[in-house]
C-alpha positions, -999 to +999 in steps of 0.1 A: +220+152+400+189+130+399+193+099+370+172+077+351+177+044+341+168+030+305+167-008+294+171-010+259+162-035+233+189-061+242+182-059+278+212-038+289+204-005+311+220+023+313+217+058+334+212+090+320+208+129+338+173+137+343+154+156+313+177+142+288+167+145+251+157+108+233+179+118+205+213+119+229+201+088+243+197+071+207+229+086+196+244+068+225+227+037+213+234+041+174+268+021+172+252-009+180+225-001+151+232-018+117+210+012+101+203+045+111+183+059+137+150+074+125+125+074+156+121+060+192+091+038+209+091+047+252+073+022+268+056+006+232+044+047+225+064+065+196+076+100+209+096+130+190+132+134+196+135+157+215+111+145+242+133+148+277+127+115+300+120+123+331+114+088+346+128+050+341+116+038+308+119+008+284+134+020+251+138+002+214+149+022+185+132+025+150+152+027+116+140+018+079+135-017+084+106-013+108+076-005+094+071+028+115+105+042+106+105+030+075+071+052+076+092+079+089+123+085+068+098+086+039+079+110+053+112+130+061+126+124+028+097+140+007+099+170+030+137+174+027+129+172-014+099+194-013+123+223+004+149+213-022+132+221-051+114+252-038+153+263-026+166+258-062+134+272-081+108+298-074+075+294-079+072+257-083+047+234-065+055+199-055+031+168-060+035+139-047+012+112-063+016+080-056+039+050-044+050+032-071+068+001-066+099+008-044+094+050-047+069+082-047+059+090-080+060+129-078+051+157-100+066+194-103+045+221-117+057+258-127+089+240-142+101+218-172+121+190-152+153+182-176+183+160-171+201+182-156+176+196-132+178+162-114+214+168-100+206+203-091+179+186-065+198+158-056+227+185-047+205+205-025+190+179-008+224+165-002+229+199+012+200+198+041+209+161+049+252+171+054+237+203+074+216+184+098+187+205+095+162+201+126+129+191+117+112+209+144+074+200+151+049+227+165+015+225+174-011+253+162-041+262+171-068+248+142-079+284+129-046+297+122-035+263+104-064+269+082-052+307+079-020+297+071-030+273+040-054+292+024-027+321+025-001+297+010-031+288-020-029+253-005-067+255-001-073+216-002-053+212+029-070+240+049-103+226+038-089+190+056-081+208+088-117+227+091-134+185+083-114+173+115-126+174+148-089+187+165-086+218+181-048+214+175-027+208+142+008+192+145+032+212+120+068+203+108+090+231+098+122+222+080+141+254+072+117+284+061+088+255+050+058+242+076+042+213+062+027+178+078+029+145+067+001+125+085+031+112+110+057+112+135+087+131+121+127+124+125+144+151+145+169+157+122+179+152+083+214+142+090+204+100+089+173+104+060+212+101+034+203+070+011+177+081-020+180+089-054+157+104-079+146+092-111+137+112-139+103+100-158+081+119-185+059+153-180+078+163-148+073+137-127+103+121-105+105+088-090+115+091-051+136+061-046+149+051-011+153+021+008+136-004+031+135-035+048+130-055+016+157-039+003+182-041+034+187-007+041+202+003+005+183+021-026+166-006-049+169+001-085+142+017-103+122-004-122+094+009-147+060-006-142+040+015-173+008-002-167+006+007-131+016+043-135-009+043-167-038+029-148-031+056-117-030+083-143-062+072-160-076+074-127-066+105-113-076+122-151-113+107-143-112+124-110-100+157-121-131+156-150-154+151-121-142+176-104-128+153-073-094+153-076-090+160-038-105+147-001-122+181+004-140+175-033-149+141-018-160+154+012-183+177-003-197+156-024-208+135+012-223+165+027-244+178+000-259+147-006-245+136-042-224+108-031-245+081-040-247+097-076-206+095-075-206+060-064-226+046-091-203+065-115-174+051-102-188+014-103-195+022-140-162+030-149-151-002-130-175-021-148-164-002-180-130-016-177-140-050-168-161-052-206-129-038-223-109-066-204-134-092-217-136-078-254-098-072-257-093-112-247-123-118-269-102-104-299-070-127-290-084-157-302-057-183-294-058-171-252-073-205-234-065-193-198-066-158-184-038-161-154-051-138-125-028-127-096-026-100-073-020-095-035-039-100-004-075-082-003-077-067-036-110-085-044-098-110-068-124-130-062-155-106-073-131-095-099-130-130-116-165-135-115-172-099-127-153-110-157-164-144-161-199-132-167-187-102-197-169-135-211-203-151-210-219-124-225-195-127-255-203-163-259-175-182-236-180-207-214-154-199-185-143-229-161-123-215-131-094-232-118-081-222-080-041-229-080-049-232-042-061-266-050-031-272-064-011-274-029+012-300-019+007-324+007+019-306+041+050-328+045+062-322+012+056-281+012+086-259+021+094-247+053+106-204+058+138-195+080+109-190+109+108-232+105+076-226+099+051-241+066+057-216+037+019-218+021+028-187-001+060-201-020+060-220-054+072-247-044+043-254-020+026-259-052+022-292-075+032-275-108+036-307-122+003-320-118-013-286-120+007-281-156-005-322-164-038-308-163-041-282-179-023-294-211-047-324-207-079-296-206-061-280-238-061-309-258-100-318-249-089-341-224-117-349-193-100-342-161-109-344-122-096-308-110-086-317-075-098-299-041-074-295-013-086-300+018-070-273+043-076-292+073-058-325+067-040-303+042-043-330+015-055-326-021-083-352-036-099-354-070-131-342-073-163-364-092-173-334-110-155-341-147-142-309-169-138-308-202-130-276-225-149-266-257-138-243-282-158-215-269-141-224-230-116-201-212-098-212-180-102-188-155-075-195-131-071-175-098-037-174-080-009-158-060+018-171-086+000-160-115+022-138-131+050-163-125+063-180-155+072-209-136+036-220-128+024-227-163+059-234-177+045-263-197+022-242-213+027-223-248+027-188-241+002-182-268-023-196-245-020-174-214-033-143-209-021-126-172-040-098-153-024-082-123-051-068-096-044-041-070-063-013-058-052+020-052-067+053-052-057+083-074-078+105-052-051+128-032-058+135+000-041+169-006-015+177-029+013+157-008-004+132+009-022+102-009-041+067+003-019+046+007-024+009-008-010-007+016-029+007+044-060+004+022-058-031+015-047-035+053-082-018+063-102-044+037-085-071+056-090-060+091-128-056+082-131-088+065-109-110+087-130-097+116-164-101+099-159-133+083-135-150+108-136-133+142-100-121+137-091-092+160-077-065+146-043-071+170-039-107+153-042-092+114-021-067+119+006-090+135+000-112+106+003-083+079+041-081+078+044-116+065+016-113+040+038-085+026+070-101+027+053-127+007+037-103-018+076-087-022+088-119-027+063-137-051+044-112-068+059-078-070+089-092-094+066-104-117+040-073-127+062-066-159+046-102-170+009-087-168-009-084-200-034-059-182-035-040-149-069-038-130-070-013-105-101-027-079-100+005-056-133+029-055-123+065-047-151+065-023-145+034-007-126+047+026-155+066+038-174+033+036-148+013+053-143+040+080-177+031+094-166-004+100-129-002+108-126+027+126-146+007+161-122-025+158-089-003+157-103+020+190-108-021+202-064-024+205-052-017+239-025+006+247-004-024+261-010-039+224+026-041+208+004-031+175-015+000+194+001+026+172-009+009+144-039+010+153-041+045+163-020+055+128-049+038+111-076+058+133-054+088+124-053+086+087-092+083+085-104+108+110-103+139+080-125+112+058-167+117+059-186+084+070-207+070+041-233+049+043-230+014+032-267+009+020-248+029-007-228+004-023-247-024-047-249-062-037-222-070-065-196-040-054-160-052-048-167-036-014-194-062-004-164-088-008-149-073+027-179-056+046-208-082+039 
């Protein structure tokens, strides 16, 4: 019988019959795994399961800690709930809103959720995983896809498939349920066993389960109200206008009234920014307003948006950068990588940044420094500040929200506001925007516009950026006074135009190539809009020019 040879990860090889299955070869593989099994990459290209090899072929092994399994078992894990809750009641409908921090915030309607009804759902999906229910994948021809959604009343999903150019739609069925989750799916259930649910107000659940940050276990569920608040306040908006899904978006593109629906949604950004203002304008002893959030959520148009509503109350705003507060680059911290760790407190001089700022706060003149990132050494600057009674420090930084940085200061004095954009428009009723991948699309856009990046380089880049964000922001949200959300519901159809060209730009030898083409994937069912669109002040202008 013919055999082909595989070379795994840690350079052994092995021979297998001809035609075998890439889930016998992983199960063969999975002992020396510390997690799980969720997918496979042949040759740097991620391939189903059940794919048979039919030639030699490098092959590594995905579980939750990498970012595309990771991508996976969530994907599989809101399936195998979706079919648990339809299995224990009839004639529900599953949501699934949002991520929240460490879960999916998801929503049942045709039920009230109680106690109780939490264990019933974690017991049948307990069920499907200890049965090791296939997760079969089929492709179907584009008309009957949009046949079959419209007959299942899941019109906003059979609108997406008529808006895409694909002949073909790839369909999961798990059990009696066909569904699709905008990527590759695990074979099986049998590894997606670690998740719990968490049982929040008006029938929504919090889909815990784990990931790299976490090591491979379930984190605990910690309530961020602001965030979930903020996404709500959203999504109600969007349901008033009558845009609560893609499709809605996507009609509002092609019969021209888009530009109508921008300019509202930059007014209701705008709106919140003057609330901001006024509510700090009320708190009469706040002297510095602390703003953090993480990478490419337009902090920077943000702070000056609300600098100039402070103005227009009467306050003269001085901003203070904590980046020019770094240490001198042999005295900053190095990461396990031996590398310079720029993103951790202690690369920062809080004792001369918290010397200054108490010296502002008592009228004191001061020289704010400017670090200079080429030497990477900090100087004090000629230009003297001094604070008045109508002055408000505006300082911008990563550790914002972190006690530590200001410890010196009374907390009477500090008012914190945590940035981050995400979208509350669904792009059906069980797929969403991600952040992430939204603020990862800003980047790539900006990064190549501004520095000449390629999109190969940011993406390598992006995994550290968010280990950092886990690390030094995340824990610290409870801290925030206010949350901001800096996303426009429109704003992927603008950033499509320029993003979509750079990802086509990674090669398929590119370790990051199905990155790229994931990216390319989740945009294809969004309408192009024109950027002529968007006004010279937008948070948008920040990232495309």
């Amino acid at each position: 019988m013919q055999e082909i040879t595989i070379t795994f990860p840690d350079g052994t090889t092995k021979s297998f019959s001809y035609a075998t299955p890439l889930y016998e070869i992983a199960e063969s593989y999975q002992p020396k795994m510390k997690h799980n099994i969720i997918g496979v990459k042949v040759n740097n290209e991620i391939l189903p399961m059940h794919t048979k090899l039919i030639k030699n072929a490098s092959v590594s092994f995905l579980d939750v800690t990498n970012p595309y399994g990771y991508r996976m078992y969530q994907a599989a894990l809101k399936f195998i709930f979706e079919v648990a809750v339809k299995e224990t009641y009839t004639g529900v409908e599953v949501h699934f809103l949002h991520s929240v921090p460490k879960g999916i915030m998801t929503e049942i309607e045709g039920k009230d959720i109680e106690k109780e009804d939490i264990n019933r759902i974690k017991e049948a999906m307990a069920r499907i995983i200890h049965n090791d229910e296939k997760i079969m994948k089929y492709n179907v021809e584009k008309k009957e896809a949009i046949r079959y959604f419209d007959a299942h009343n899941q019109h906003e999903k059979a609108k997406n498939i008529h808006n895409t150019n694909n002949d073909i739609v790839s369909f999961y069925k798990l059990k009696n349920i066909y569904n699709y989750y905008y990527t590759d799916m695990p074979y099986n259930t049998k590894n997606i066993n670690k998740f719990d649910l968490k049982l929040l107000e008006n029938n929504r659940i919090v889909l815990l389960y784990p990931s790299s940050r976490t090591e491979g276990s379930v984190p605990e569920y910690v309530h961020y109200e602001g965030i979930i608040n903020t996404f709500l306040e959203g999504q109600n908006w969007l349901k008033k206008m009558h845009i609560p899904f893609l499709s809605d978006l996507n009609e509002e593109v092609s019969s021209g009234r888009i530009q109508e629906f921008i300019g509202s949604c930059e007014l209701v950004f705008n709106e919140s920014i003057t609330a901001l203002a006024s509510e700090i304008a009320s708190l009469k002893d706040k002297k510095m307003i602390l703003i953090s959030g993480p990478s490419s959520t337009g902090k920077t148009t943000t702070t000056k948006r609300l600098a100039s509503y402070l103005k227009s109350l009467g306050y003269q705003t001085v901003p203070i950068s904590v980046d020019d507060y770094y240490k001198e680059r042999q005295d900053i911290p190095k990461n396990a990588k031996g590398e310079y760790d720029f993103e951790s407190l202690e690369s920062i001089d809080t004792e001369m940044f918290n010397q200054d700022l108490k010296d502002l706060l008592e009228g004191k003149e001061v020289h704010l420094p400017v670090y200079d990132f080429v030497i990477q050494k900090k100087s004090r600057s000629a230009n003297v500040v001094k604070i008045e009674e109508n002055s408000i420090l505006l300082i911008e930084g990563l550790h914002g929200l972190n006690e530590e940085l200001t410890s010196a200061i009374e907390e009477k004095y500090k008012y914190k506001i945590y940035l981050s954009p995400f979208i509350p428009l669904g792009i059906d009723r069980h797929n969403y925007v991600s952040t992430v991948d939204l603020r990862l699309l800003r980047r790539i856009v900006r990064d190549n516009r501004t520095r000449g990046t390629s999109v190969a380089k940011t993406i390598e880049l992006w995994q550290s950026v968010r280990e950092g964000e886990e690390k030094y922001i995340f824990p610290f949200i409870h801290q925030a006074d206010s949350i901001v959300n800096t996303a426009y519901a429109f704003e992927v159809g603008v950033l499509k135009v320029f993003v979509e060209p750079l990802l086509y730009s990674v090669g398929i030898d590119s370790p990051y190539y199905e990155e790229a083409r994931r990216l390319i994937d989740s945009l294809r069912g969004f309408y192009p809009i024109p950027s002529e669109y968007i006004s010279k002040d937008s948070i948008l202008r920040e990232f495309i020019g």
